[in-house]
N, C-alpha and C positions, 0 to 999 in steps of 0.2 A: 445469605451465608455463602463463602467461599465453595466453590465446587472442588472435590477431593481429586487430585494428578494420581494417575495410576501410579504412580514411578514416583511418591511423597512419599517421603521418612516419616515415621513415628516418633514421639517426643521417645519412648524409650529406645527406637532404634539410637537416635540422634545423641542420648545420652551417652550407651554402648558405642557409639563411634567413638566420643569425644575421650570417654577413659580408656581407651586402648591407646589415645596418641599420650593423651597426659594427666594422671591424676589427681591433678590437682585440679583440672577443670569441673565446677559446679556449674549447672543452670539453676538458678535465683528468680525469684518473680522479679520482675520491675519494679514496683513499690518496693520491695526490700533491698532489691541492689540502691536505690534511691536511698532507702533511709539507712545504710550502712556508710556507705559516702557521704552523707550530710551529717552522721553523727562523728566518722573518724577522721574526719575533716575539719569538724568544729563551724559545720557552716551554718546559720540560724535561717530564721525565719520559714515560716509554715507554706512557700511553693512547694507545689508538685513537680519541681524542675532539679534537678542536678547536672550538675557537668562532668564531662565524662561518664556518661547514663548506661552507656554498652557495657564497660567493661573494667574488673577495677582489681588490682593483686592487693591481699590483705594479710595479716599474719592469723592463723588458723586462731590460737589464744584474742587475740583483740577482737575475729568477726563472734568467738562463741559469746562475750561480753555484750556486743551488740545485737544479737539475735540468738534464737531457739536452733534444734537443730532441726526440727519439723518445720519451721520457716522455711529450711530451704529444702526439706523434702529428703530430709536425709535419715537413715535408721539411727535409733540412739547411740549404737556403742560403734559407729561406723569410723573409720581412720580417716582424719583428717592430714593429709602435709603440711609442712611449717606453712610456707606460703600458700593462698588459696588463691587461685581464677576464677570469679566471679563471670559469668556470661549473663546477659540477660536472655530470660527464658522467653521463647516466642508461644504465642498463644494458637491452641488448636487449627484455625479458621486460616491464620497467616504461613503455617507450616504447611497444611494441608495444599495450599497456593502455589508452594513452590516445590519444583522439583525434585529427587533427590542429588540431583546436581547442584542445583542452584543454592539447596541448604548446605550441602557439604560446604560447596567454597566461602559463603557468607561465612559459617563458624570456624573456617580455616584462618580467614580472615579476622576474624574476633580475637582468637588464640593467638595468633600471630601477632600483631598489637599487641596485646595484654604478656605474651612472652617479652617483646622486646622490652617494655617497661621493667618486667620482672630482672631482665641480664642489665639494667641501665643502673635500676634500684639498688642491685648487689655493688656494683662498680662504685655507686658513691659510700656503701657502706663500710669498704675496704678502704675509702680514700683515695682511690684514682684517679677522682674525677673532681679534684679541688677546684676554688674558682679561679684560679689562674687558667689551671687548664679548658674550663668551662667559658673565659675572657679567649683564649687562643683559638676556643674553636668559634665562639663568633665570629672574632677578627677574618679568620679563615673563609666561613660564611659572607660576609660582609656587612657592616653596620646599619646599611640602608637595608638591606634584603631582610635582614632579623627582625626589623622591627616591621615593616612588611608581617613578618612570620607571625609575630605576636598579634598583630590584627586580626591576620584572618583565625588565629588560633582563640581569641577572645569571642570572636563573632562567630564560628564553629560551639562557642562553647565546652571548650577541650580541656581548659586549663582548671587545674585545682590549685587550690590554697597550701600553702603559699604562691604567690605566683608571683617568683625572681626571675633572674635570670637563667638560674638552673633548671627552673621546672617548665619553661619556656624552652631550652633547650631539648629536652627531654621529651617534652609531648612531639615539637617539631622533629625528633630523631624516629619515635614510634610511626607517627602519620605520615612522612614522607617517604619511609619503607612499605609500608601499608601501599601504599600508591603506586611505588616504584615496581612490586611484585605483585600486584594484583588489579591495577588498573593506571598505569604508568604514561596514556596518554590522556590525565586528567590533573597532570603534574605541573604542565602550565597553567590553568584554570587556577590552580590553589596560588600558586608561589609563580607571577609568571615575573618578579624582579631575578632570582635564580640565576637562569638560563646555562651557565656551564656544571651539567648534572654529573658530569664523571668527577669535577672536583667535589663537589657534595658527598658524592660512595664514597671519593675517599676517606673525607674527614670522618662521617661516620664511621666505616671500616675499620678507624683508630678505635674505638669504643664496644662496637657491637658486630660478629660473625652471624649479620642475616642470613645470608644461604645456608649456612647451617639451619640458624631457624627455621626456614623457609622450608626446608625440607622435614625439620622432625614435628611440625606441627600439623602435617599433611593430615587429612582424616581419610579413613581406606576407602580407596573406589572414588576420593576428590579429583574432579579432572584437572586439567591444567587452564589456570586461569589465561594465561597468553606467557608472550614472553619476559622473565622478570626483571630486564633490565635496560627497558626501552629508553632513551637516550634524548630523544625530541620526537615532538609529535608528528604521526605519519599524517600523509594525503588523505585526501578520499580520492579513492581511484573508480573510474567507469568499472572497472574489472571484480567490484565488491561481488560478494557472493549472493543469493535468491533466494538462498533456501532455508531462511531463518522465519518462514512465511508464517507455516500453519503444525502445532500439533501433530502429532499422529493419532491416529482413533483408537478410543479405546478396544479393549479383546471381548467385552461385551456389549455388542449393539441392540438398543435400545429403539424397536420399530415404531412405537408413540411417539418420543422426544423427536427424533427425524424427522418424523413428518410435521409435528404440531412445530418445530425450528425452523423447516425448511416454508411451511404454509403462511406465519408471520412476515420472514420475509419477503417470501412475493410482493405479503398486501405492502412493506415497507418499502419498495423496491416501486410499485406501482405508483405508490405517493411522493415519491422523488428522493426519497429519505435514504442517500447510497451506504451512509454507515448502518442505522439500522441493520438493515441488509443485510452488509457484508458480516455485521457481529452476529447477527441469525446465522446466516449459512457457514458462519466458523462454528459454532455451538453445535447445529445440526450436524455438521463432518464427523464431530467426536460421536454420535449417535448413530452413524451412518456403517450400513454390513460394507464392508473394503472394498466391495467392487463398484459402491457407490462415494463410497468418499473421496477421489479424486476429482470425481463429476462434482463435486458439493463445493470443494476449494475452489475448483475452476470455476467455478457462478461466483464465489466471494471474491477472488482477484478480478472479475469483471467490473462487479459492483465498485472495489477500491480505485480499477483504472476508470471509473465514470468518475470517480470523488479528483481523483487527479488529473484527469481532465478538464475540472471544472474549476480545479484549484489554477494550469496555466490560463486558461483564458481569465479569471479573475487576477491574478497577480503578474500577468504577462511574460510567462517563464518562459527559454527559450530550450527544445526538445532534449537536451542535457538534462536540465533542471528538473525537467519533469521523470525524467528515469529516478534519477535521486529518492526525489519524492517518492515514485512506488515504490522503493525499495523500503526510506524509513515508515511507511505508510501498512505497509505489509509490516514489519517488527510491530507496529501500536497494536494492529488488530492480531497478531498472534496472542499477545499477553491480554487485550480486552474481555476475551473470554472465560476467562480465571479470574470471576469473583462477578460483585455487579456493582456498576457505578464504579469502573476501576479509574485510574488517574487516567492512564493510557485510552481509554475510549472518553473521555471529556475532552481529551486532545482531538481526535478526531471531529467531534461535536462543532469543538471552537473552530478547525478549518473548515467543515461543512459551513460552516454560519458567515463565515467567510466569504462562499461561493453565494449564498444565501444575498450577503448583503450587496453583494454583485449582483444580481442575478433581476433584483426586486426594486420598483419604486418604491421610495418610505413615505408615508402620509400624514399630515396631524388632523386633525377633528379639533379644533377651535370655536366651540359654539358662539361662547364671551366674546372675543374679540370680531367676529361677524358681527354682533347684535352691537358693541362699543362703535365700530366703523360704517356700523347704517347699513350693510351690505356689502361694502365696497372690497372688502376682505373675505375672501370666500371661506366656507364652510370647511372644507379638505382643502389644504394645499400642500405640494411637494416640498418635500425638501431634501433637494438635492446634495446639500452639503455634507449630510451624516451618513451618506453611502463610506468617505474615503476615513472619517471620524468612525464608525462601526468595524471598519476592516482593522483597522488599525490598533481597535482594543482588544479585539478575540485574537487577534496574532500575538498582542502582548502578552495575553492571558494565557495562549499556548504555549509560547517561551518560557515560563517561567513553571507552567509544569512539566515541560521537555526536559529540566534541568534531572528530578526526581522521576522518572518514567523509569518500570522497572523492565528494560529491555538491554541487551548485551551493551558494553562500550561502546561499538563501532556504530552501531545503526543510532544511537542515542547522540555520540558528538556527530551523525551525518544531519539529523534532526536538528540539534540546537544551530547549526549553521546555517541550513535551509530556511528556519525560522529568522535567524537576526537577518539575512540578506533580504527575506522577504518585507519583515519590519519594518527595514530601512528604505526600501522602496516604497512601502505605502507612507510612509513618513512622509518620505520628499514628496512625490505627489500630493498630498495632504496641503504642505508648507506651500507648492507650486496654484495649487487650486486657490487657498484665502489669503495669502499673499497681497497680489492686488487688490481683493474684495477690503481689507483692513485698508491699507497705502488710501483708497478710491475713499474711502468712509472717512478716513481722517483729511483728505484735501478740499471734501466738500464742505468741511466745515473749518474751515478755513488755517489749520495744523500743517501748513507747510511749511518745510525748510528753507531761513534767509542767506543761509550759509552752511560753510563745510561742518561745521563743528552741531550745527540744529541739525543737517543729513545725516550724519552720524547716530545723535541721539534717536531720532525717529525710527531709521533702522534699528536700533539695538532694540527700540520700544516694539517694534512690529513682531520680532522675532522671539522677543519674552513672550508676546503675548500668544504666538503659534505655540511655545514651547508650554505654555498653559494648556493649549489644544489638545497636544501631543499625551500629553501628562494623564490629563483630569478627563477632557474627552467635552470639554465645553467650557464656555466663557461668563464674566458677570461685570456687571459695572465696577464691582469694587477693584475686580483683577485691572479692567482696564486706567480707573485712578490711581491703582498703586505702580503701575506702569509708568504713569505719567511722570507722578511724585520719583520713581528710582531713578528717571532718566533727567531729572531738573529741567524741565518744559513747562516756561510762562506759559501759562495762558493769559490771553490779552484782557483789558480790562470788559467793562459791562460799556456799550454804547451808547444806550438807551433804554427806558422802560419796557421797549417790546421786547427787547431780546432778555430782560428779567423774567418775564412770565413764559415767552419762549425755552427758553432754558441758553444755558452759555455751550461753548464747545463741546464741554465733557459731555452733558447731555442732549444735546444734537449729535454728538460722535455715539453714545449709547442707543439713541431711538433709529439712525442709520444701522449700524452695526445689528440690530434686532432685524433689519430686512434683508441685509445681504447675506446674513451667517444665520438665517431663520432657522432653528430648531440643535443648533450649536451655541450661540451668542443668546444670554439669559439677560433681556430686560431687568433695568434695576426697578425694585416696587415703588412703589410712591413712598414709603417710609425712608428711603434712602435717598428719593430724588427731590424732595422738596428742601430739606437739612442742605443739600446740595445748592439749593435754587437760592436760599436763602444766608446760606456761607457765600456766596458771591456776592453778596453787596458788603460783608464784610470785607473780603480780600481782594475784590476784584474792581473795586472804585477808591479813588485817591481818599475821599472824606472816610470811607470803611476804615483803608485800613491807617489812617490817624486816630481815629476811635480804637481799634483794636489795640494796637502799638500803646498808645498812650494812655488809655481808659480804662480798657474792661483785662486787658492783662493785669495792667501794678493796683490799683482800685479793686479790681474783680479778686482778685487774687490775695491782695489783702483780706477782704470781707469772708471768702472761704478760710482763711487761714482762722481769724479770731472766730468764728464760729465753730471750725472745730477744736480749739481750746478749748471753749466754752462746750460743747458737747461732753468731751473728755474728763474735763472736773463735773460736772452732772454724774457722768458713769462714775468715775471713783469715787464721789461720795456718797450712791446711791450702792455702791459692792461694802464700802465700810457700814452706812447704815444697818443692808442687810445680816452681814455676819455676827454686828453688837447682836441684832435681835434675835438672831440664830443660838449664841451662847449668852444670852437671859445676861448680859452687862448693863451695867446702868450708864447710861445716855445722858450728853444734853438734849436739851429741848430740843424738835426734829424742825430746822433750818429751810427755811423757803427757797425755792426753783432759783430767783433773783438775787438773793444771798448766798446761793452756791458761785457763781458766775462769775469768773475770776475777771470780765469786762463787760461791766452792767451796759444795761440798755440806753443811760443817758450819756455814758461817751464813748458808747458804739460810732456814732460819723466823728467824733475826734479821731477816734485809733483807728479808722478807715487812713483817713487822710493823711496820718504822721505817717502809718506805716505802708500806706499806699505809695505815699511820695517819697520815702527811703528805698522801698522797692523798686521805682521808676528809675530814681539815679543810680543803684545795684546795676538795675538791667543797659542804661545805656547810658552811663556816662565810665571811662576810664577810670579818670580822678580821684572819682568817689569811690567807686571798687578798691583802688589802691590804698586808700585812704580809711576803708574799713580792715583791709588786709593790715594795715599796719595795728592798727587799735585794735585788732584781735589778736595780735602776734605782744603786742603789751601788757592785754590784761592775762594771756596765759603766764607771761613771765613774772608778772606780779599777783598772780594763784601757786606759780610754781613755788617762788622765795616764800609765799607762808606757807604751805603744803610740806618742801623737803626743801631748801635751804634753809630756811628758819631751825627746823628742829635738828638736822646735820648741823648748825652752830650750836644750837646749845647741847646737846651730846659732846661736842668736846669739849669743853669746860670742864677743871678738874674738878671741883665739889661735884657738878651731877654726875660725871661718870662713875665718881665713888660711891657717891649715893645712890645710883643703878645697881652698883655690884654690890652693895649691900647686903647682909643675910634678912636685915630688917626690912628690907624695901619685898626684898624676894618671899618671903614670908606675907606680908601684905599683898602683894596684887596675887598670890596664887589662891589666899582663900578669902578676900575682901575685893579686888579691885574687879578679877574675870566673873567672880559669879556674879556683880551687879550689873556690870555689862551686861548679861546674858540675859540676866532677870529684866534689866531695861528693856532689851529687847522684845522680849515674851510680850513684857506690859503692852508695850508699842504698837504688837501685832494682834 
């Protein structure tokens, strides 16, 4: 459970904030903000998901229809405003986590959102905001960047139903002021097609008086989030600020927790474990009487600059870089210690494992293949390859929770940048190490390029197959067939018998690649390699592939085809069967297996062969295609003339048109001709 911040709001403080800025702001559980949205939306099906999940303006009359007023925790005869602000209510554990800072600006930031919707909403109520005017202010935005907007606004999942062009306008006017006054150097990341942001304020401007908003949605004692109208995004400058490190300690120090904080560390600190550590001696600080808590931080910035230490010699940062790093490195561990198992200490984890997999030879234990190879294959062997394959996945995996790390702007985009330069470096190294090992593996078996246009393909194929590395974090035969197959690379025919049982290219390229790229590159099983070994006499000898070509496609293919006709009248007369017997109808006599079968067994090899050898000329003769194409362009025209030209002639003819309009005719098929129809049909079924 979350540890309590001296300096956290209470869910009633929080509420008592939020109705001194605006009364009409409610906290709602989540489930119910969820099922208000899903129901006044008209959105179906039973997910636990909605869009728009934060925050939603309703009219007070429509949310009472959809909920209780004890759902939302409110007194019975309590006053509601026409329109209501929905907030989603945060839960004890996640409140108590954050600040009273940090919750202020978050619900400033909710309200603020959910206001600007609320001034967008009235605008279109009045009619201001027709779709001409809503086509103008695209235009203005620009048609590429809009639909941009719609993407990430879909993949955000922001958009509610209807979702036009209006209501895509709409959310993108809410979230891009959300951004602009509250976290405005994250404005490229959303929208970075944009880029001229003052033309943006204005267009908005035309619509909606943010600053005013911005201002009356304040909650008291909210600090100022930065400035609200940052314009492009800033540098990161050597000159960033320190002192966003550690907490202050609480006003009552706890002499247990200090010591039993500061005692794990050590033993963690002595096992080489430098986060550990440093997330003990942040823990113990907060425990710590004030004239030791400095001492306490100062042993966790040690521990962090041993972590960053370990992080340039692993990732070969040059002494800039490494400042960087303890700066966003100190922000993870500030926030690590509010709560457990936070996102922000898994970050640190992942770079530890980093240094880790720098640090360490990796080993396999192979029993199997020792005892398969008589010996010759040792029992532990390295493998060196999965040192630059290991760094490279825990960097990824740290990027992507850098993104959500719940630490100020600045130290958060100094972090996601840290991360991709690093990424990208272990990449390229990665690409620079198996590079050749692939190129070497494919030359020995004999996959070299005769010309410019095979160099070509070969590279694009080496680089697909790195980028499978990059990806997945390991290789398999099948990746490297499909390789082959994308980049249209013969391989040559079969020689000779030995090289049948040897195996051809692909599998000499697979049993190499298994030794150079050992413990990255994944042997195909024998279920995959002999199918393999044995498709090669198919495709890769001239008599193969005349058999395939000629025989086992139009022939084979034939024989599958009338067999499943013949399966299929089996199934529908064994579903009619069944249903007579279900509704107690009288039956014929019950029809044998061989008397169902719409091409009995005695001219099964005729209708092999007719339709074998129509198939063959289908597939490779011109002539013949053309020559069905026609005969099927005849017989529709002579199904159409009886179908609707036929009866379009006789409808005009004057005797039946009269006798259609008939009272006699029309009295007839409404109580004689539809009910027999209808009744045939019953019988039928």
């Amino acid at each position: 459970m979350a540890s309590r911040l001296d300096d956290s709001l209470t869910l009633a403080e929080l509420e008592a904030a939020l109705a001194t800025v605006d009364r009409a702001a409610v906290l709602a559980p989540p489930r119910i903000l969820r099922r208000v949205i899903k129901q006044d939306r008209q959105i179906g099906g039973i997910g636990l998901k909605a869009p728009h999940r934060k925050t939603y303006v309703i009219e007070a009359a429509r949310l009472l229809q959809i909920v209780d007023r004890d759902e939302l925790g409110l007194p019975p005869h309590a006053p509601l405003a026409g329109e209501v602000i929905l907030l989603a209510r945060p839960d004890a554990d996640y409140l108590a986590s954050l600040t009273a800072a940090e919750a202020k600006i978050k619900y400033w930031r909710l309200l603020f959102h959910a206001r600007v919707h609320e001034a967008l909403d009235q605008k279109v109520a009045e009619g201001a905001l027709p779709a001409a005017v809503v086509r103008q202010r695209i235009a203005s935005i620009g048609q590429a960047a809009f639909e941009e907007i719609r993407t990430v606004l879909r993949q955000e999942d922001l958009l509610l139903p209807p979702v036009d062009e209006l209501a895509v306008y709409l959310e993108f006017a809410a979230v891009y002021l959300e951004l602009r006054f509250f976290a405005a150097s994250l404005l490229p990341r959303y929208f970075p097609a944009l880029g001229d942001w003052q033309r943006i304020n204005a267009v908005l401007a035309e619509d909606v008086d943010a600053q005013a908003l911005w201002t009356a949605t304040r909650l008291p004692g909210a600090p100022n989030p930065g400035q609200p109208a940052d314009d492009h995004e800033t540098d990161v400058s050597d000159e960033a600020d320190d002192d966003f490190l550690f907490e202050r300690a609480p006003s009552k120090p706890a002499e247990a927790l200090y010591r039993r904080y500061n005692r794990l560390a050590d033993r963690a600190a002595s096992l080489g474990n430098a986060v550990r550590a440093a997330i003990r001696r942040a823990r113990a600080a907060q425990y710590a009487r004030p004239n030791l808590a400095n001492r306490v931080n100062a042993a966790a910035r040690d521990d962090l600059q041993r972590l960053t230490d370990r992080l340039q010699r692993a990732l070969d940062l040059p002494d800039k870089d490494a400042r960087h790093w303890s700066r966003a490195l100190g922000a993870l561990l500030a926030r690590s210690v509010h709560g457990f198992w936070t996102r922000e200490s898994r970050i640190l984890y992942d770079l530890q494992k980093v240094c880790v997999d720098h640090e360490r030879d990796i080993y396999k234990l192979d029993l199997i293949e020792w005892a398969l190879s008589r010996g010759r294959v040792p029992i532990k062997r390295s493998l060196p390859g999965q040192r630059e394959v290991l760094m490279s996945k825990h960097l990824r995996v740290a990027l992507r929770r850098a993104a959500k790390a719940r630490i100020d702007d600045r130290p958060r985009r100094l972090l996601v940048l840290l991360l991709e330069a690093a990424l990208e470096r272990a990449e390229g190294k990665l690409r620079e190490r198996f590079r050749p090992l692939v190129a070497e593996a494919l030359d020995e078996v004999g996959l070299r390029p005769a010309n410019v246009p095979e160099r070509v393909a070969r590279n694009k194929l080496i680089e697909e197959l790195l980028d499978e590395v990059t990806e997945r974090d390991f290789l398999t035969m099948s990746d490297l067939r499909d390789a082959i197959s994308r980049n249209n690379l013969k391989l040559p025919d079969l020689q000779s018998g030995g090289q049948f049982f040897s195996g051809d290219q692909l599998l000499r390229a697979d049993r190499n690649l298994a030794v150079s790229l050992d413990g990255v590159y994944h042997r195909g099983e024998v279920y995959l390699r002999w199918p393999q070994r044995l498709s090669s006499l198919a495709f890769g000898t001239p008599l193969g592939r005349v058999l395939v070509r000629y025989l086992a496609i139009p022939y084979g293919g034939a024989f599958v085809i009338l067999e499943g006709v013949n399966h299929l009248a089996l199934m529908i007369a064994g579903g009619l069967r069944n249903r007579s017997a279900s509704t107690d109808l009288p039956t014929a006599p019950e029809q044998s297996a061989e008397s169902i079968e719409l091409v009995s067994s005695d001219t099964m090899h005729l209708a092999i062969v007719v339709l074998g050898t129509f198939l063959l000329g289908l597939i490779y003769s011109a002539p013949f295609r053309r020559g069905c194409a026609r005969a099927l362009h005849g017989i529709y025209r002579g199904l159409r003339w009886l179908a609707v030209d036929l009866p379009v002639w006789l409808m005009d003819i004057g005797w039946v048109r009269r006798l259609l309009e008939s009272p006699l005719y029309k009295l007839a098929a409404r109580y004689v001709v539809k009910p027999l129809v209808f009744t045939a049909l019953i019988l039928a079924a």
